[in-house]
C-alpha positions as CSV (number, residue, x, y, z in Angstrom):
1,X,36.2,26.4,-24.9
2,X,33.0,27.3,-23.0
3,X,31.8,25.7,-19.6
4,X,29.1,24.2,-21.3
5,X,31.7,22.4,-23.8
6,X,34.1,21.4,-21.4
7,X,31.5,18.7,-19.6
8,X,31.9,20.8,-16.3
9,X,28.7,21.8,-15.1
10,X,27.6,17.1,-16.2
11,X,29.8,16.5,-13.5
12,X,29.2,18.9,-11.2
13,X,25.2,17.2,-12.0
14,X,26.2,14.2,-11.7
15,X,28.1,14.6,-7.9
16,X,24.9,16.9,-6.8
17,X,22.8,14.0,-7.7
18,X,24.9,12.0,-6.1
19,X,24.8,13.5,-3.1
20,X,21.2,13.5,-3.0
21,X,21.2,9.4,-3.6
22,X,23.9,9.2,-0.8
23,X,21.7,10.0,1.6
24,X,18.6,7.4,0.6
25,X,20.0,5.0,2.4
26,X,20.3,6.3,6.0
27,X,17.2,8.4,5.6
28,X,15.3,4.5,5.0
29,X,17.1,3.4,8.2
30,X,15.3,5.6,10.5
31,X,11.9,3.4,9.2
32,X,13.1,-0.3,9.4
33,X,9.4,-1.5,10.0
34,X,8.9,-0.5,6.5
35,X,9.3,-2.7,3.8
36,X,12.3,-2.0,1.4
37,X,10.0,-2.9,-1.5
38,X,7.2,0.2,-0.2
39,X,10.0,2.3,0.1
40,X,11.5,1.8,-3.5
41,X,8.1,2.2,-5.0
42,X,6.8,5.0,-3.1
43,X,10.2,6.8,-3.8
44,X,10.6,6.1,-7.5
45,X,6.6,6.0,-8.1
46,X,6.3,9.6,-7.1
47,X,9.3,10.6,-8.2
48,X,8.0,9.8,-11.6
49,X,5.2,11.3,-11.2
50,X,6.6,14.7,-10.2
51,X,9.0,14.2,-13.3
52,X,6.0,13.6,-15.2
53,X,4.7,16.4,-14.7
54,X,7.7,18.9,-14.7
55,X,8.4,17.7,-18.6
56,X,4.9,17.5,-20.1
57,X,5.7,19.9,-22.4
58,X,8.7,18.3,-23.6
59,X,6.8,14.9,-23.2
60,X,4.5,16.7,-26.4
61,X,7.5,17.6,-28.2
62,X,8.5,14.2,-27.9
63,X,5.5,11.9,-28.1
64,X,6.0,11.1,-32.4
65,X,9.8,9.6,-31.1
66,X,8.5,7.6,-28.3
67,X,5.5,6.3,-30.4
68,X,8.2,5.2,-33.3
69,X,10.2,3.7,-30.5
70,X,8.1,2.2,-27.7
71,X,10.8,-0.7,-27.0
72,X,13.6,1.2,-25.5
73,X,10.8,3.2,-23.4
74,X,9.5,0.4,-22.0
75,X,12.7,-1.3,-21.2
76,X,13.6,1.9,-19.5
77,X,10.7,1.7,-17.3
78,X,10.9,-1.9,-16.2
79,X,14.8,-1.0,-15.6
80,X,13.8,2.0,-13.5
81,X,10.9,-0.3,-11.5
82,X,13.6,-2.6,-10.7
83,X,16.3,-0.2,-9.3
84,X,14.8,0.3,-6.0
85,X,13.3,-2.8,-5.6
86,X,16.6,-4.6,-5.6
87,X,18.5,-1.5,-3.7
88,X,16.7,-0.8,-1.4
89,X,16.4,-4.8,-0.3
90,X,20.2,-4.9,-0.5
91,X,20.4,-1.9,2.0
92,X,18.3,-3.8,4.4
93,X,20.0,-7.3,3.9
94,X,23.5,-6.3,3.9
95,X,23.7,-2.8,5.4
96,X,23.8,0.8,4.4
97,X,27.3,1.7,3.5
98,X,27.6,-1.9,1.2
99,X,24.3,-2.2,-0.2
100,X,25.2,0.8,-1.4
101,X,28.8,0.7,-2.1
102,X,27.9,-2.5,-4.2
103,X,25.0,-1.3,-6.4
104,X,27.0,2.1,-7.2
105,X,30.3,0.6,-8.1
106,X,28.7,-2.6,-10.4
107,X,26.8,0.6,-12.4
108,X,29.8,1.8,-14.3
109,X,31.1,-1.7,-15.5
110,X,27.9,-2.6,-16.2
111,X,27.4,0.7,-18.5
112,X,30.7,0.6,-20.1
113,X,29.9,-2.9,-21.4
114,X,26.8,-1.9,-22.9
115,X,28.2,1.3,-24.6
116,X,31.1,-1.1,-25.8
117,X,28.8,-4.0,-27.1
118,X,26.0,-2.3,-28.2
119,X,26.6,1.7,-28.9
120,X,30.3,0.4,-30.1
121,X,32.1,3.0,-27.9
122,X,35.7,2.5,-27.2
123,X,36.7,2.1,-23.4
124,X,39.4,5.2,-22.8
125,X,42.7,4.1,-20.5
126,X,41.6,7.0,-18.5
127,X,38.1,5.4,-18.0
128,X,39.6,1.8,-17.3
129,X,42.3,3.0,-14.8
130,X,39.6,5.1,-13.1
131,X,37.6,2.5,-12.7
132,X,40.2,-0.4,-11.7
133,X,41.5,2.4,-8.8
134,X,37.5,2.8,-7.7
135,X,36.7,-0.9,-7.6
136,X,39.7,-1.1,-5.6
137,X,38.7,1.5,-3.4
138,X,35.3,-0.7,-2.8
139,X,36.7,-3.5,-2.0
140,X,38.5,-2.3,0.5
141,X,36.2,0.0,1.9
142,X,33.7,-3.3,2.0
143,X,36.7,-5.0,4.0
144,X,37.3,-2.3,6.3
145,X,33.4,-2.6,7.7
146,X,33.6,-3.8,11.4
147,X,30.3,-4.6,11.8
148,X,29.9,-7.8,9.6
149,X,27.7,-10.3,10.9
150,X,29.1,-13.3,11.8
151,X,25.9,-15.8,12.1
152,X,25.5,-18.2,9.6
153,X,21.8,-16.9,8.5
154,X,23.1,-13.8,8.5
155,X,25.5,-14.0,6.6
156,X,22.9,-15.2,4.2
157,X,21.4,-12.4,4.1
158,X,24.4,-10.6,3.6
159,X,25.0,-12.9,0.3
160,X,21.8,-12.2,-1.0
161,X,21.8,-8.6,0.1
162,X,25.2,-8.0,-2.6
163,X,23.6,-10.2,-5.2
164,X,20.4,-7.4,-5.0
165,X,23.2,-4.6,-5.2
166,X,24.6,-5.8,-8.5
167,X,21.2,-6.4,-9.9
168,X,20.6,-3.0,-8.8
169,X,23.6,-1.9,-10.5
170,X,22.7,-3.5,-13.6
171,X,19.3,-1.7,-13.8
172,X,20.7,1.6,-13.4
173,X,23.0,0.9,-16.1
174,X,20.8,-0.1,-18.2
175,X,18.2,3.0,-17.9
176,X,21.0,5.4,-17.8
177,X,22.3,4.0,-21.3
178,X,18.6,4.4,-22.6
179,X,18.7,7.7,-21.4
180,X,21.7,8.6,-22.8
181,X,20.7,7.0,-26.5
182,X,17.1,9.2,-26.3
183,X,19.4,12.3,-25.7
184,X,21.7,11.8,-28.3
185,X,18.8,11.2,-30.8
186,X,17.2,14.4,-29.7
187,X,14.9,13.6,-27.4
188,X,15.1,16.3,-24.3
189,X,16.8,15.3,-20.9
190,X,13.5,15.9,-19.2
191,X,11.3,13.8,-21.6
192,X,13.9,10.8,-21.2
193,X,13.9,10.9,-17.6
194,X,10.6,11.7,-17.1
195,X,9.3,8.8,-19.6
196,X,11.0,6.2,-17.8
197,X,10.3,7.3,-14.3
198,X,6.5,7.9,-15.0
199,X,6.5,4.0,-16.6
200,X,7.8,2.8,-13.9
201,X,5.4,5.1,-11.4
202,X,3.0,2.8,-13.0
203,X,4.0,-0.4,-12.3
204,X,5.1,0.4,-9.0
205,X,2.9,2.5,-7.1
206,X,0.0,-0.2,-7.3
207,X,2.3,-2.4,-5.3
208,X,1.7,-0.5,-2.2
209,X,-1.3,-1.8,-1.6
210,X,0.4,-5.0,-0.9
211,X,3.7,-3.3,0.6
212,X,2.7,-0.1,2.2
213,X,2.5,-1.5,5.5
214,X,3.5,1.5,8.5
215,X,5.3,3.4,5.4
216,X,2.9,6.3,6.5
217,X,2.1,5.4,10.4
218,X,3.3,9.0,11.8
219,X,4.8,11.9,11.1
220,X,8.4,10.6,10.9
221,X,7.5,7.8,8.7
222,X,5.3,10.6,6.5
223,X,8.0,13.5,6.2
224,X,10.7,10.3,5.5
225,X,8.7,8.9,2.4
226,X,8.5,12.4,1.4
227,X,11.7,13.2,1.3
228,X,12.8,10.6,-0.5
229,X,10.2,10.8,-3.1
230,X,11.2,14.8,-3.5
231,X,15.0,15.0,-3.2
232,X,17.0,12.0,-4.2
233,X,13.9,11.4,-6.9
234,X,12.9,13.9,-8.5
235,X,16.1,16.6,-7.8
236,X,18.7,14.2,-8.6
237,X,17.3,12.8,-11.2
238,X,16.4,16.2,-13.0
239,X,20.4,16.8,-12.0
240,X,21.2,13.9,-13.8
241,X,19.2,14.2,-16.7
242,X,20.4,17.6,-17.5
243,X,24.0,15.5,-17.0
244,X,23.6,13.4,-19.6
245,X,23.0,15.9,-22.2
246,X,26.7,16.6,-21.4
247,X,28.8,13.1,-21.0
248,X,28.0,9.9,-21.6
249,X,26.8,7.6,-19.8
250,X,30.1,5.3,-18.6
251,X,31.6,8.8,-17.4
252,X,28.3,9.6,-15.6
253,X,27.9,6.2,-13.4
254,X,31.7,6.1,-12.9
255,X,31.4,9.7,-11.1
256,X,28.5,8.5,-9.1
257,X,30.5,6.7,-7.3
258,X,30.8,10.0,-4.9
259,X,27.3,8.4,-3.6
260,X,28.9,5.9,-1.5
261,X,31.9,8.1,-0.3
262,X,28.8,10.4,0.5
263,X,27.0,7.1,2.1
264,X,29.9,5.6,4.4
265,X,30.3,8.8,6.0
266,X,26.4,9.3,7.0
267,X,26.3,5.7,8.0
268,X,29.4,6.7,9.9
269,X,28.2,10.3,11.7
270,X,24.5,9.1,11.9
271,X,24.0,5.4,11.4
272,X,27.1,4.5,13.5
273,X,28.1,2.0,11.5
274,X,31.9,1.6,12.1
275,X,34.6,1.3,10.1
276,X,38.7,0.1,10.4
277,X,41.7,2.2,9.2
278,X,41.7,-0.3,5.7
279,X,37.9,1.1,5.0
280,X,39.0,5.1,5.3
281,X,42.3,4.0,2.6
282,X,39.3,2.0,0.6
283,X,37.4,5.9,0.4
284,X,40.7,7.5,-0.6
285,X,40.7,5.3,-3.6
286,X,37.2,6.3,-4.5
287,X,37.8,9.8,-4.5
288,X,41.2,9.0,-6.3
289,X,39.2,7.1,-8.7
290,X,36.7,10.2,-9.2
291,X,39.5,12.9,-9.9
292,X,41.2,10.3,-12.2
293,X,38.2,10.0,-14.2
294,X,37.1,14.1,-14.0
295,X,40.9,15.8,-15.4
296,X,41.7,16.0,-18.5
297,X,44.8,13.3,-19.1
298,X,47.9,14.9,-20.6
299,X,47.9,12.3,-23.6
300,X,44.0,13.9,-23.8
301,X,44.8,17.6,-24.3
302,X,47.8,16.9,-26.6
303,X,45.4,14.5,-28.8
304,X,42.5,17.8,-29.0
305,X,45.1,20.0,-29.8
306,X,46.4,18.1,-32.3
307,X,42.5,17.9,-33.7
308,X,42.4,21.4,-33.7
């Protein structure tokens, strides 16, 4: 069995990518006079740009598939708009480490339901187990946050701030199962990544006009914006493109739940956000969770042997 076959070098993609994302939402916290809603859209907008450009060739290649098929594209797009919008508004309502926690971990239910309902995928035991030991892991992690607000508006915005994190985890399930769909019916990683993204650079970037307010006041603000429209945009993105050509997309989101392991800890070291002794067991789980879900199961290797 080659590296290639063995899904190896997806999930080593998929936890690079993820460590890219981890670190959106401490890098935002160092500009909180901008508005979450600039940030997303500057990020993603030209993001999808740069991934525009990086696949045009494939983009040609590709263009008879995406004419036959404009729905899926366009619903990939609107998903893709809508990601940062709501993540980056639930990182500002309800704090780094959860707004974060709570989009990532929704993302792999969210995907597993539409590969069971609509790609008619059977749900493994190693996949449910996995992800029953990581939603655990969240849960407590979420408990284990001192810093929880105990005003009554605040705790408002705390509400709304984990409502935007599972709408944010829905969107990201729903363009990485496109994604995954245009792969499998042999459209290029690049050209389904960069398809969606450079929709969605469309609807969003106009909107700065009406967001951008101080997203580019000095060189702080500048080089932050940058970065986040370089790194967790276009380079994890390319990583997790180049992912999907190898797993599927339930096994994909369920390992990016290394972002938030890789979010706690900045908010921890950086942000300063603190956490009790139940929060560090709650990031045990989640790494439990993501070995659980990245070895191969006895009951796994005996069934491929078997197959030959």
């Amino acid at each position: 069995m080659s590296y290639r076959d063995s899904g190896i070098s997806g999930v080593l993609c998929v936890m690079l990518a993820s460590v890219f994302w981890g670190t959106t939402g401490t890098a935002v916290s160092f500009i909180p006079d901008v508005s979450p809603l600039a940030t997303g859209a500057f990020a993603t907008g030209m993001g999808g740009l740069l991934l525009l450009w990086n696949a045009r060739r494939h983009l040609l290649a590709d263009r008879k598939q995406f004419i036959a098929r404009p729905g899926r594209l366009i619903l990939g797009a609107i998903s893709v708009a809508t990601y940062p919008l709501s993540f980056y508004s639930a990182v500002k309502l309800s704090g780094v480490a959860t707004g974060t926690l709570i989009s990532l971990a929704s993302a792999p239910f969210f995907t597993v339901l539409l590969e069971r309902l609509i790609s008619k995928k059977a749900i493994s035991s190693q996949w449910g187990i996995s992800f029953l030991v990581g939603v655990s892991g969240i849960v407590l992690l979420i408990l284990g946050q001192e810093n929880h607000i105990q005003q009554t508006d605040r705790q408002k915005f705390y509400v709304w701030g984990i409502c935007l994190g599972l709408v944010a985890g829905l969107s990201y399930a729903v363009y990485a199962w496109f994604a995954r769909q245009m792969i499998e019916q042999g459209i290029s990683s690049k050209s389904s990544m960069a398809s969606m993204f450079g929709g969605a650079a469309i609807l969003l970037l106009p909107s700065l006009v009406f967001t951008g307010k101080n997203a580019f006041s000095d060189i702080q603000h500048v080089t932050i914006m940058l970065y986040m429209a370089f790194i967790p945009m276009f380079l994890g993105y390319l990583c997790f493109g180049y992912a999907l050509k190898q797993i599927d997309a339930a096994k994909a989101t369920l390992i990016t739940l290394f972002e938030p392991v890789v979010a706690t800890l900045l908010a921890v070291w950086i942000v300063r956000e603190t956490f009790t002794t139940i929060g560090w067991y709650g990031m045990t789980l989640i790494i439990l969770c993501l070995i659980l879900q990245t070895v191969k199961w006895p009951a796994e290797q005996i069934r491929r042997t078997a197959g030959g």
